[in-house]
C-alpha positions in Angstrom: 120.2 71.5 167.1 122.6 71.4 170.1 125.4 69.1 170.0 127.9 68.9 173.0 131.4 67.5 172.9 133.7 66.0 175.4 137.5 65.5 174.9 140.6 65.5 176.1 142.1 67.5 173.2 139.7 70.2 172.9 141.7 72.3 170.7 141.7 69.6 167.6 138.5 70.5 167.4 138.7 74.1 166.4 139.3 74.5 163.0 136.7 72.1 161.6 134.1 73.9 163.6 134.8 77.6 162.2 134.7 77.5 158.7 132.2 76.8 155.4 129.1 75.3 156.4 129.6 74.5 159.9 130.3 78.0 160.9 127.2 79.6 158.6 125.3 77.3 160.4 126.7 78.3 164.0 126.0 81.9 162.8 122.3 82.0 161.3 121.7 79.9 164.6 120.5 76.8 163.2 123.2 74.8 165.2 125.0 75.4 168.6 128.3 73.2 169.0 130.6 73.6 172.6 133.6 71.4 173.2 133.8 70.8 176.9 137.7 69.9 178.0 137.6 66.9 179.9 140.4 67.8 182.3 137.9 70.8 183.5 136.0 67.9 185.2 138.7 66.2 186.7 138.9 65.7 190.7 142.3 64.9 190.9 145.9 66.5 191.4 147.6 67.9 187.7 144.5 67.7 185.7 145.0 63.6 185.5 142.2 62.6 183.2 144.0 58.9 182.7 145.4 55.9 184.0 146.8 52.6 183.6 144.7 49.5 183.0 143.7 47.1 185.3 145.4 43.8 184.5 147.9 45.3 182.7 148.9 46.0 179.3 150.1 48.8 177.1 148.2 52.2 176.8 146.0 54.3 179.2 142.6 54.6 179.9 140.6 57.7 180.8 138.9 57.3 183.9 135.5 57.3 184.9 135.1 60.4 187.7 136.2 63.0 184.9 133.7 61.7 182.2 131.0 61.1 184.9 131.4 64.6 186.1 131.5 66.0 182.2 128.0 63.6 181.6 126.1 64.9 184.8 127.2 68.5 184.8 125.7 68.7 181.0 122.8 66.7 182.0 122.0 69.1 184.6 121.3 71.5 182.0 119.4 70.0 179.0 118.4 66.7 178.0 119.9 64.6 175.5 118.4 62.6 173.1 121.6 60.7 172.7 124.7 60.1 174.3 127.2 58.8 172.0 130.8 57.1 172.2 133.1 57.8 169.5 134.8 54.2 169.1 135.8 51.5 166.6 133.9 49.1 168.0 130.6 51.1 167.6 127.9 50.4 164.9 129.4 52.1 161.9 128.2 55.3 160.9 126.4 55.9 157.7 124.4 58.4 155.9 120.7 56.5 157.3 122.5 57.2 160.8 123.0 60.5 159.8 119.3 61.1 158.8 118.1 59.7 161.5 120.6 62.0 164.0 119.4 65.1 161.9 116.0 65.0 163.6 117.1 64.9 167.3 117.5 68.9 169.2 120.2 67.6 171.2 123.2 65.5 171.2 126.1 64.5 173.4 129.3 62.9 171.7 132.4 61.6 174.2 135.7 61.2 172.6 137.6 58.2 173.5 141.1 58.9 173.5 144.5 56.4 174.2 142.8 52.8 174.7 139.6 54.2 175.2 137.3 54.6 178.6 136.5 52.9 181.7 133.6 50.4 180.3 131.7 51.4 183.4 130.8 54.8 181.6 129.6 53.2 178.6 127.3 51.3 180.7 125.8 53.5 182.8 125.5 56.9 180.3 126.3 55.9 176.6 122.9 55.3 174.4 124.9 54.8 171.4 128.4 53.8 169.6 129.7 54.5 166.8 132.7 54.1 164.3 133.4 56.0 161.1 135.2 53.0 159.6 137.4 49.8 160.3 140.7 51.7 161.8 142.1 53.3 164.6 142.9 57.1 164.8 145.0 59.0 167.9 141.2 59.7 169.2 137.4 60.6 168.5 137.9 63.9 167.7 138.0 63.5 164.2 135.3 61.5 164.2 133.5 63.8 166.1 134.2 66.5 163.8 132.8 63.5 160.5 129.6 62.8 162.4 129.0 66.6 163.6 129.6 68.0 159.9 127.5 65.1 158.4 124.8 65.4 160.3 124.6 69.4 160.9 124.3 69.6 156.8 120.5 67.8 156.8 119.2 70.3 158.9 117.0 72.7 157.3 118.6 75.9 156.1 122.1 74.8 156.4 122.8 74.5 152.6 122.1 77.0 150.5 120.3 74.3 148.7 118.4 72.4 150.6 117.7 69.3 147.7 121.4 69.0 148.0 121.9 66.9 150.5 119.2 64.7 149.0 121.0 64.0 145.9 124.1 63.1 148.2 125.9 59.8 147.6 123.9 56.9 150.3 120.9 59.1 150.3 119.5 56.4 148.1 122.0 53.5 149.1 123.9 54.6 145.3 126.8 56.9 144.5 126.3 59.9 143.0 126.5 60.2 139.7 129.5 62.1 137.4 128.9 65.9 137.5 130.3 68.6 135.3 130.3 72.0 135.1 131.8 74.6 132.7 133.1 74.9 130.3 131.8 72.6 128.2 134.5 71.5 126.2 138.1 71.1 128.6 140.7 70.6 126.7 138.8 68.2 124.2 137.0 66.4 126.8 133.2 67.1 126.1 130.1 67.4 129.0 127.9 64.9 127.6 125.3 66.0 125.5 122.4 65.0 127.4 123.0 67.5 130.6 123.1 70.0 127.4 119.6 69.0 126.1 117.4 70.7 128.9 115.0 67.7 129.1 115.0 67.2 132.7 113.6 63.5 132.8 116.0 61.9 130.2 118.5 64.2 132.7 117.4 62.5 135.9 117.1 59.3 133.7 120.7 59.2 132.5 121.8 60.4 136.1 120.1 57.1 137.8 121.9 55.1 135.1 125.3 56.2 136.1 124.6 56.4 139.5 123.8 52.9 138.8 126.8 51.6 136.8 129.3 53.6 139.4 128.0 51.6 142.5 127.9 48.2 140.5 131.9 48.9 140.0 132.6 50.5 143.0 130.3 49.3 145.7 128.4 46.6 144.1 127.9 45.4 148.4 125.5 48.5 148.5 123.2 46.7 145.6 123.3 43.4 147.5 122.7 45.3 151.0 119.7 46.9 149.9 118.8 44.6 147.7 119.1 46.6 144.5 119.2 45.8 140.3 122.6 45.3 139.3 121.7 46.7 135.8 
């Protein structure tokens, strides 16, 4: 998988890319990120990438030649399968978004950054919007990096274990279940017997059941979204 990304503040990007699983994937070649700095693209005097709103009001806008000039000049040289806006007023993202991303070769993300972008870019290039949740950060970068690092872990090879990701909280619209590793006994607290009994099926039995009981007290919406039993 390719996935491109435009911003204005390339270097916020750096860190999340080049370590754990992002950057074993970069390096067995089963993903290929590049962060594209917007003010590379930019026509005008001092590397001006923004400006002030039409009608007024606080905050800047990024402009439309810079972004327009970042979209074609990429275009020019693969095809995307999606062009997405980083945004809070996109469709928010989730881990069925995710799967479904997971299965496309390319993909182009735009950061917004200060009030956003020109709306006549998001007309005439962006195929999709998204938000990672109901607030506002400084920019899309960091949800860049969330949608980049959720996505890049479903594709095959990237985990060590590949039925990981499967048994991920959302995979099947519940949260995981408790886990527990050793030792055994910590400090008097006790792994329950049953993940100490080797039978697999009352194992994956007892796991449902929590998985089960956490989303009814946690995110009991998930149960009505997808219309699941409560008990």
């Amino acid at each position: 998988m390719r996935i491109d990304i435009i911003s204005a503040v390339p270097q916020l990007l750096e860190s999340p890319f080049a370590h754990s699983i992002l950057k074993r994937a970069r390096e067995r070649g089963l993903l290929e990120i590049q962060v594209h700095n917007l003010r590379d693209y930019t026509p005008y005097a001092h590397k001006q990438i923004d400006d002030y709103p039409y009608g007024g009001g606080a905050g800047m806008v990024l402009m439309p030649e810079p972004l327009a000039r970042a979209i074609e000049h990429l275009q020019s040289q693969r095809t995307y399968d999606e062009i997405i806006y980083l945004t809070p007023d996109g469709q928010t993202f989730d881990q069925a978004m995710a799967n479904r991303l997971s299965l496309k070769n390319a993909l182009l993300l735009i950061c917004g950054h200060y009030k956003g972008i020109d709306e006549r870019i998001r007309e005439k290039y962006v195929t999709q919007e998204i938000s990672i949740g109901d607030y506002v950060i400084s920019g899309g970068e960091l949800a860049a990096a969330v949608v980049t690092d959720a996505v890049a872990r479903l594709i095959p090879g990237v985990l060590n274990d590949e039925t990981s990701a499967l048994s991920d909280s959302f995979q099947d619209h519940l949260l995981s279940p408790p886990v527990y590793t050793r030792p055994a006994d910590f400090r008097g607290l006790k792994v329950p017997e049953i993940l100490l009994s080797g039978d697999h099926e009352k194992i994956a039995q007892w796991r449902y059941e929590k998985a089960l009981e956490r989303t009814r007290l946690r995110r009991p919406d998930l149960l009505n979204r997808h219309h699941l039993p409560e008990k």
